[in-house]
Backbone bond lengths (Angstrom), bond angles and torsions (degrees), N, CA, C in turn:
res aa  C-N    CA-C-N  psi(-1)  N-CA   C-N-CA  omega(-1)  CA-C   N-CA-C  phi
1 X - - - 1.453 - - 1.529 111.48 -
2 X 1.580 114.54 -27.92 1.433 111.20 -179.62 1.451 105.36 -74.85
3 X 1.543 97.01 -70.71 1.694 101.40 -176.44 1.729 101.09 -179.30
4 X 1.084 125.95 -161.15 1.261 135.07 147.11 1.712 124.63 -26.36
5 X 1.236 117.87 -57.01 1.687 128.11 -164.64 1.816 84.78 -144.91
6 X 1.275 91.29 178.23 1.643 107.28 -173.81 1.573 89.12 -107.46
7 X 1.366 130.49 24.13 1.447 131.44 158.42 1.558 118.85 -125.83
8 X 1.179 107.43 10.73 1.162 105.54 160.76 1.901 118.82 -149.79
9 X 1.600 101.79 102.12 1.636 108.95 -173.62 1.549 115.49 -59.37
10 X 1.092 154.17 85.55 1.104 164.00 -160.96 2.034 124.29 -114.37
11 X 1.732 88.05 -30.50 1.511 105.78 -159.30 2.009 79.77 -96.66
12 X 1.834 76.65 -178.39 2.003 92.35 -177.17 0.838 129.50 -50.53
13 X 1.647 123.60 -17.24 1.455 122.89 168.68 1.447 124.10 -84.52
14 X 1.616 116.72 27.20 1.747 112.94 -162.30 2.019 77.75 -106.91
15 X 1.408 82.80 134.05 1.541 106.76 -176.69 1.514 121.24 97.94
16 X 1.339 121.41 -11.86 1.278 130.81 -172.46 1.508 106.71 -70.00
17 X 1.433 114.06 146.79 1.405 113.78 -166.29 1.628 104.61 -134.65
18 X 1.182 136.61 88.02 1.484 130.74 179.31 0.868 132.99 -74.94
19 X 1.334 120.48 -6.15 1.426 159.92 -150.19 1.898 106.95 -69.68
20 X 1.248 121.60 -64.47 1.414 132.38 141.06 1.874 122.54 -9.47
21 X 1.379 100.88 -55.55 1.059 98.67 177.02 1.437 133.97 -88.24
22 X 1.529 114.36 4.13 1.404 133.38 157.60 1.436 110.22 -38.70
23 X 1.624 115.80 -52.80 1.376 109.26 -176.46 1.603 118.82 -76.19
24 X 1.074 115.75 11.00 1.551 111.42 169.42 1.175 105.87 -102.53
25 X 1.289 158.70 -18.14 1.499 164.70 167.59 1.053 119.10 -52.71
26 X 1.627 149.96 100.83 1.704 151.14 176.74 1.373 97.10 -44.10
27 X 1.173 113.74 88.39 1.615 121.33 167.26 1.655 115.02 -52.89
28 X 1.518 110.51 -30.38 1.445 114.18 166.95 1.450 134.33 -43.63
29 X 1.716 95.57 -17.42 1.503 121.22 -163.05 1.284 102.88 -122.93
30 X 1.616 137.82 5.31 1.056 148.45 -156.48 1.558 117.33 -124.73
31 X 1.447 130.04 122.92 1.633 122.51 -161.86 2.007 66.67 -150.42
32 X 1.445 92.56 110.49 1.850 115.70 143.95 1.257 107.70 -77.25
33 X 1.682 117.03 134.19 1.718 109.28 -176.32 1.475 79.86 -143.88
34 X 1.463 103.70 135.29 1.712 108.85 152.13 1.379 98.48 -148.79
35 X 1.503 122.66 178.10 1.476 149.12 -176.98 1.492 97.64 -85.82
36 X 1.623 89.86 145.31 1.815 85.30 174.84 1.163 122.59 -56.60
37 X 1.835 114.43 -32.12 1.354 108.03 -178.36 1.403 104.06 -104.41
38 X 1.176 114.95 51.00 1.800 109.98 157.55 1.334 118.52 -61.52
39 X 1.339 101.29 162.72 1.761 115.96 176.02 1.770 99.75 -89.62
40 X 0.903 96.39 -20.75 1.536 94.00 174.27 1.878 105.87 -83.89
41 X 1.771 107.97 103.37 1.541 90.92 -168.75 1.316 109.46 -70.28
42 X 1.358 108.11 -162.91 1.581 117.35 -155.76 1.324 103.45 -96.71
43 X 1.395 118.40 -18.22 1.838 118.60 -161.70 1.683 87.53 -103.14
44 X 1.554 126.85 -17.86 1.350 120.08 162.79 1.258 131.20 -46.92
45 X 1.621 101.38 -48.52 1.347 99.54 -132.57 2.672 67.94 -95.21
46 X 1.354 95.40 -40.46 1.290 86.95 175.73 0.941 131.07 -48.50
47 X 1.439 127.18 -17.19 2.051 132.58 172.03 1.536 86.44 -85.12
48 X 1.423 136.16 -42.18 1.499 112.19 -172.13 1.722 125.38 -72.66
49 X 1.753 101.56 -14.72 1.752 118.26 156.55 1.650 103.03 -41.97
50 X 1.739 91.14 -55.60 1.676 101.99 -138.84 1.614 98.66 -65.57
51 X 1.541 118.97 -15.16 1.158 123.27 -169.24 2.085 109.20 -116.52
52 X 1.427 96.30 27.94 1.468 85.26 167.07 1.732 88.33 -154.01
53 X 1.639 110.45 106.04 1.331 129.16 -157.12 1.535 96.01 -47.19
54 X 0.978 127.00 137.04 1.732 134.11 141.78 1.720 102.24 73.87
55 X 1.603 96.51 37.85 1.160 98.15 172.16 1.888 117.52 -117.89
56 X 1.281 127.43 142.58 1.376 137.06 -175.57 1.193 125.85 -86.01
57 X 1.451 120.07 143.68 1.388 115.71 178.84 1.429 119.22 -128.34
58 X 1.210 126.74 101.86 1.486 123.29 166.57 1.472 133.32 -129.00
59 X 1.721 97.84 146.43 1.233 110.16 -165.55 1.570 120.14 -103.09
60 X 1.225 116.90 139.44 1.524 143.36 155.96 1.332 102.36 -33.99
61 X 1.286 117.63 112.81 1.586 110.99 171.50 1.317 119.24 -100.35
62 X 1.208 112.86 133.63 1.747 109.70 -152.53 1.783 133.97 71.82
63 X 1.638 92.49 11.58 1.580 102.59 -176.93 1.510 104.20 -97.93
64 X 1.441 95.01 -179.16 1.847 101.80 166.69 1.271 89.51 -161.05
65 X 1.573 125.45 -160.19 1.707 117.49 -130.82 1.239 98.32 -80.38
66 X 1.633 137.31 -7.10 1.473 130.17 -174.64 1.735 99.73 -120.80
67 X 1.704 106.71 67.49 1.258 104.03 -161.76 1.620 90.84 -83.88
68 X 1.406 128.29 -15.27 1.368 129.03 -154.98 1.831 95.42 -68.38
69 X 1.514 109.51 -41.44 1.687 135.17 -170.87 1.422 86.57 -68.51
70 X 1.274 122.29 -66.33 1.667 111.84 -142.20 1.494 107.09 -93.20
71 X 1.573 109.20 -21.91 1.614 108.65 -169.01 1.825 100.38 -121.23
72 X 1.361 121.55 38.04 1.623 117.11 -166.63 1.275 108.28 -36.42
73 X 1.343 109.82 -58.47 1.567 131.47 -175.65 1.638 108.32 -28.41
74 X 1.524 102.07 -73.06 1.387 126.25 167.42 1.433 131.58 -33.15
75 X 1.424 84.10 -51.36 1.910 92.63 176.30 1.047 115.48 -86.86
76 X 1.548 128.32 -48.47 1.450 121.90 151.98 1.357 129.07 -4.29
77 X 1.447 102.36 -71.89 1.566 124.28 173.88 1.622 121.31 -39.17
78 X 1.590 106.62 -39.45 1.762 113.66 -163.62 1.761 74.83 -89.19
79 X 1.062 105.07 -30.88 2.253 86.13 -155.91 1.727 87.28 -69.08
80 X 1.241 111.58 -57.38 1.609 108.14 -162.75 1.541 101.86 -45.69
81 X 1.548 130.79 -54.18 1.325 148.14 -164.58 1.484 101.36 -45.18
82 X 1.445 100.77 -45.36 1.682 105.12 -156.26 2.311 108.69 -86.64
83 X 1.734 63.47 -32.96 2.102 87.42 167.12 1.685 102.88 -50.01
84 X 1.173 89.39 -58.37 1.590 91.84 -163.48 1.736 114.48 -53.66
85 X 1.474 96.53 -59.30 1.393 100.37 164.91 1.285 151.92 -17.85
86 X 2.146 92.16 -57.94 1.432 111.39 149.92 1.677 133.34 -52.12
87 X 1.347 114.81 -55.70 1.188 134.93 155.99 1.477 114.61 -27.61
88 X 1.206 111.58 -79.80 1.808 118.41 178.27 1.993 102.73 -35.17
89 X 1.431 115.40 -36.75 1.394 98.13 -164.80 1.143 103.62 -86.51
């Protein structure tokens, strides 16, 4: 559906825009997580925060897109942190 490689959009999904539907999602319930060095950049994934109300974003420090594999410790840490958070309210 992408294409050939995940660097080149070619297949049925080139033009697709999901972007719209950010604002229907309980952002309250919503934690964006990537690695610092994700392929997903940072000002991306931050306009897709800015567009799903009251939703959080944290990053893997020293990760990239399989931060869950390379940084468990790390990612663990932000999900439980942000878990907890939720929980307390």
């Amino acid at each position: 559906m992408w294409g050939p490689s995940e660097f080149s959009a070619r297949g049925s999904l080139v033009g697709y825009d999901a972007t719209p539907l950010l604002a229907k999602i309980d952002g309250k319930r919503t934690l964006f997580m990537i690695g610092q060095y994700d392929e997903a950049r940072l000002e991306t994934v931050r306009n897709f925060v800015s567009l799903t109300a009251g939703a959080e974003l944290a990053v893997v420090p020293g990760g990239s897109h399989g931060s869950v594999l390379e940084r468990p410790v790390e990612t663990e840490g932000l999900l439980r942190g942000w878990l907890a958070r939720k929980d307390a309210k």
